[in-house]
C-alpha positions in Angstrom: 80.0 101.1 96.3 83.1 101.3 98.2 85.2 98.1 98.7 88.1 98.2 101.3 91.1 95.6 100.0 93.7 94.2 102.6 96.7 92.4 101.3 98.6 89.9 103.2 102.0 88.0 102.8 103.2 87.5 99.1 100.0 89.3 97.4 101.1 92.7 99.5 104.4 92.3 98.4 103.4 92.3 95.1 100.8 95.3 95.2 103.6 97.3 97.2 101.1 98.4 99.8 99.0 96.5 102.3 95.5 98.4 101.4 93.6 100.2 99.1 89.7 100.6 98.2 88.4 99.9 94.5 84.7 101.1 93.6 82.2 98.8 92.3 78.8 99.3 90.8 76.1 97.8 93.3 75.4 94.0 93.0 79.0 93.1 92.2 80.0 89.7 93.7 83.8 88.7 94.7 84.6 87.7 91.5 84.6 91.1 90.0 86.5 92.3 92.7 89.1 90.1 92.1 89.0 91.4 88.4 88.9 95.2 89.2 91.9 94.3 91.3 93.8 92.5 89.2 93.2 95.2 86.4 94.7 98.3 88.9 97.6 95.4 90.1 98.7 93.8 87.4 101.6 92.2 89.5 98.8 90.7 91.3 96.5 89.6 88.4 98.3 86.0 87.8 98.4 85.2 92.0 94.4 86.4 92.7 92.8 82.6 91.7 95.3 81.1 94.0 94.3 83.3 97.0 91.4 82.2 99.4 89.1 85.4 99.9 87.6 86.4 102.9 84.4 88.7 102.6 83.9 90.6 106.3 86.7 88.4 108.1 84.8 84.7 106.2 85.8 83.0 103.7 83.4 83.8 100.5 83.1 81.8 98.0 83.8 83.7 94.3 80.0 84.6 93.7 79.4 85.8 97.4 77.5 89.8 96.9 79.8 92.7 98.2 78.0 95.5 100.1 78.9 99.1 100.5 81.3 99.2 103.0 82.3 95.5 102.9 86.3 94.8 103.6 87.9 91.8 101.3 91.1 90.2 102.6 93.4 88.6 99.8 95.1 85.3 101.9 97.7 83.9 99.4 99.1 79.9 99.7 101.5 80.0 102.4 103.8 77.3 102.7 106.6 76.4 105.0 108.3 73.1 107.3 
């Protein structure tokens, strides 16, 4: 299945682009997401279990299903005064 990645703030940064799709086999859950994309961005591999992920525009938790189709956003720790 077809997985659609955005990237925001710090974690696009590191990826050097603010999209990409990965393929999964059917039945994957967000946490092999998060692997697959930390395998094709290593940059990114070390920052993925600080992000929050949100599965469809919600936060999922790490065992949420993916569906064909589905669009994960990688929200990284912002901070700031």
């Amino acid at each position: 299945m077809r997985i659609r990645v955005l990237l925001f703030a710090a974690a696009r940064e590191a990826a050097g682009c603010g999209s990409f799709e990965i393929e999964l086999p059917q039945g994957s859950t967000v946490r092999e997401a998060q692997r697959e994309i930390g395998e094709r961005i290593p940059p990114l591999a070390a920052r993925l279990p600080h992000c929050r992920i949100a599965l469809d525009r919600e936060f999922a938790e790490i065992d949420a299903a993916l569906r064909d189709g589905a669009e994960l956003a990688i929200i990284p720790p912002v901070s700031g005064g």
